[in-house]
N, C-alpha and C positions, 0 to 999 in steps of 0.2 A: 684180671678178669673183669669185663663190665657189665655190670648186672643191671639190666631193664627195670627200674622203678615200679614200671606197672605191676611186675609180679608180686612182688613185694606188697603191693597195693591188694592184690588177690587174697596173698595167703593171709592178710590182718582179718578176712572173714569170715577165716575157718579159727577153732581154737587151739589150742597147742597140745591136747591129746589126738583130735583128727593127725595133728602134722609130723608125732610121733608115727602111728601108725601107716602114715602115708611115704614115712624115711625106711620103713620096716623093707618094704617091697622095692626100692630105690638103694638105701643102702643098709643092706642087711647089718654090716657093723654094730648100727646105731640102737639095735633093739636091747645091746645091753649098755652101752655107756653115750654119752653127752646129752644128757639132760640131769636135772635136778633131782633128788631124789630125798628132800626130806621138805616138810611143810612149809608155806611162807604166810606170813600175814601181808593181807593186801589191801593197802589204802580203796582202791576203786576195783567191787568184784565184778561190778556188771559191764568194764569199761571195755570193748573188742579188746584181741591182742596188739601188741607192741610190736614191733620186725625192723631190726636193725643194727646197725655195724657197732661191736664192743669199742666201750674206753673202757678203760682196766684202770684200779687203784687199788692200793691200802690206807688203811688209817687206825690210831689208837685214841682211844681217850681216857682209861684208867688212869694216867698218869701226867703230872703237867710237865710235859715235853722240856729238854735239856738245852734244843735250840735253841737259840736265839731268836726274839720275837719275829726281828726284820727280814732272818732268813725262812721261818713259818712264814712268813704274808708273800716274798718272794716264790716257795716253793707255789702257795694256793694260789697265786699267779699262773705259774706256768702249768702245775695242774689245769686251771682255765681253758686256758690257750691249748692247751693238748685237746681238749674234750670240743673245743671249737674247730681245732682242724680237722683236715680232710672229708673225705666224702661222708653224707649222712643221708637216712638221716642216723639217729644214734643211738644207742643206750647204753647207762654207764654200769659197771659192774662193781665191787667196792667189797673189798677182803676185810672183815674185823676183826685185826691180828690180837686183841686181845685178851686173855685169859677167859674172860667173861663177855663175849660180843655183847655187845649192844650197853656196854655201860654209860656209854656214851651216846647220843643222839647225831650223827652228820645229815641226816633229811630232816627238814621242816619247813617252814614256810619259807625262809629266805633262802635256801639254797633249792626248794624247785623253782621259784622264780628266777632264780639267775640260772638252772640249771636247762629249763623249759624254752630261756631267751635265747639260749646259747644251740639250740636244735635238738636239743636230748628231749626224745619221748616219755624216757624215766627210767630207773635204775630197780637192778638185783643185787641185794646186800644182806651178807649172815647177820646184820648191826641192826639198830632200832631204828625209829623214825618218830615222829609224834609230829605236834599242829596239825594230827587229822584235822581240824575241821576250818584250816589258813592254808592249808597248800595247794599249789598251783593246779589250776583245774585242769582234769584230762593226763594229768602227767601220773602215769602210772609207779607207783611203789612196790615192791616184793619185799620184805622184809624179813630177819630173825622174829624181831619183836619190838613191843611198844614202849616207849620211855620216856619221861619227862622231863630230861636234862641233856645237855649235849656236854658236859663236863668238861674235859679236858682235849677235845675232839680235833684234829689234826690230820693233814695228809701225812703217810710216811714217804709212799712213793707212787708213782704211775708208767701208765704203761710196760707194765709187766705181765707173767703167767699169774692166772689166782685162780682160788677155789671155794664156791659158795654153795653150800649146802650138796655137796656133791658133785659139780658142774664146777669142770678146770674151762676157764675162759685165758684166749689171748688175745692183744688186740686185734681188732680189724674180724672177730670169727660175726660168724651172720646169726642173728639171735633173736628166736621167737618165744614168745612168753606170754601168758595170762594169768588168771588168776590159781589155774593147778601148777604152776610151776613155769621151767625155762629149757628148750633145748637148742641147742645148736645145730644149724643147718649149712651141712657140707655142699661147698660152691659146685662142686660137679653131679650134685644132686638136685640143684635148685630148679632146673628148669624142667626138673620129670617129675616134680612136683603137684602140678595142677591135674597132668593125668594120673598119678596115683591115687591122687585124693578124692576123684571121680570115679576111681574102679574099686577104691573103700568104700563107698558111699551104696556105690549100687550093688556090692556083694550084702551089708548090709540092712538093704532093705528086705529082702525074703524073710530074714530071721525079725527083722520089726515087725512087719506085715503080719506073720503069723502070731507074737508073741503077745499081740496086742489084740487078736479075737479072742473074741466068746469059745468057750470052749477047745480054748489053746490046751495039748498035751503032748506024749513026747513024740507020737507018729506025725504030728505037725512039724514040730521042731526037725526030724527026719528029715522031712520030704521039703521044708524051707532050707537045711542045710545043705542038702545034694543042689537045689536049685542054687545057692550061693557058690558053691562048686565050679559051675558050669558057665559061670561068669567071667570073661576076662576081658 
């Protein structure tokens, strides 16, 4: 499927509970599963949302890895190189397969710089992050949590199925995210996208409108909900 940029471009100005809500009415599925569904810490809150095509990995760092050093530097090669190909733009996703996420640190300064150069907008990861205050500007974080080491920190594998904070990603799925979280957006929902989120919009103005007068009460509420009704 080839997906118009420009939309993509659209939806970064809406936030990622509007785009939940705007999947609701497009693809009913979605109102119980692919999105995230437990909290993230986020480098940049006030930064728009992110939209774009998953790179998928794992990684561990509790433990100083068994490989051999030359084949670590080999894999985090072609790790690279995956997260560089094909279409973007991108964002990567990152499973913390161990015991304790985030014991390890793989985000900080020097991997959003290399990660920011490479076309990735920024990653969702159950793992830690830290160099809040050295990492690559604009490039959005989602995190477990915050940590001061990167320890033992290692790719194990990429491009595969993962699952971060409730959100099974695979490569290539279409991914919007801000600072409440991340869901996934089904390619044959993408394009009924801009008018749902316009027929969200103006269903919920009646119920703003009244909720925000002087002497708002429940026959307001009433009589702004039937008008929301009547909207399609």
């Amino acid at each position: 499927m080839t997906i118009d940029l420009r939309v993509l471009d659209h939806l970064r100005a809406f936030d990622t509970p509007t785009i939940c809500n705007a999947l609701e009415l497009v693809a009913p599925e979605c109102r119980a599963a692919g999105f995230s569904c437990r909290p993230f810490v986020t480098a940049f809150p006030a930064m728009p949302a992110i939209v774009g095509f998953a790179r998928t990995a794992t990684i561990r760092a509790r433990h100083r890895p068994e490989t051999p050093p030359a084949e670590l530097k080999a894999r985090r090669l072609a790790y690279y190189d995956y997260v560089a190909d094909g279409p973007g733009p991108t964002i990567t996703v990152i499973q913390d397969l161990d015991p304790e996420p985030g014991y390890g640190a793989f985000w900080g300064e020097v991997n959003t710089a290399v990660h920011k150069g490479l076309g990735v907008l920024g990653c969702i990861t159950n793992g830690s992050i830290r160099d809040l205050d050295m990492i690559a500007t604009d490039f959005q974080l989602l995190a477990g949590c915050i940590g001061p080491s990167h320890a033992w920190v290692h790719v194990e594998a990429f491009e595969l199925e993962v699952t971060v904070h409730g959100l099974t990603v695979r490569h290539g799925d279409l991914i919007h995210a801000d600072k409440h979280g991340a869901v996934i957006i089904p390619p044959d929902a993408l394009l009924q996208l801009p008018a749902a989120i316009d027929l969200c919009t103006r269903r919920e103005a009646p119920l703003l409108v009244a909720a925000r007068q002087s002497g708002f009460g429940v026959e307001h509420l009433r009589a702004a909900m039937a008008e929301a009704d009547d909207i399609h």
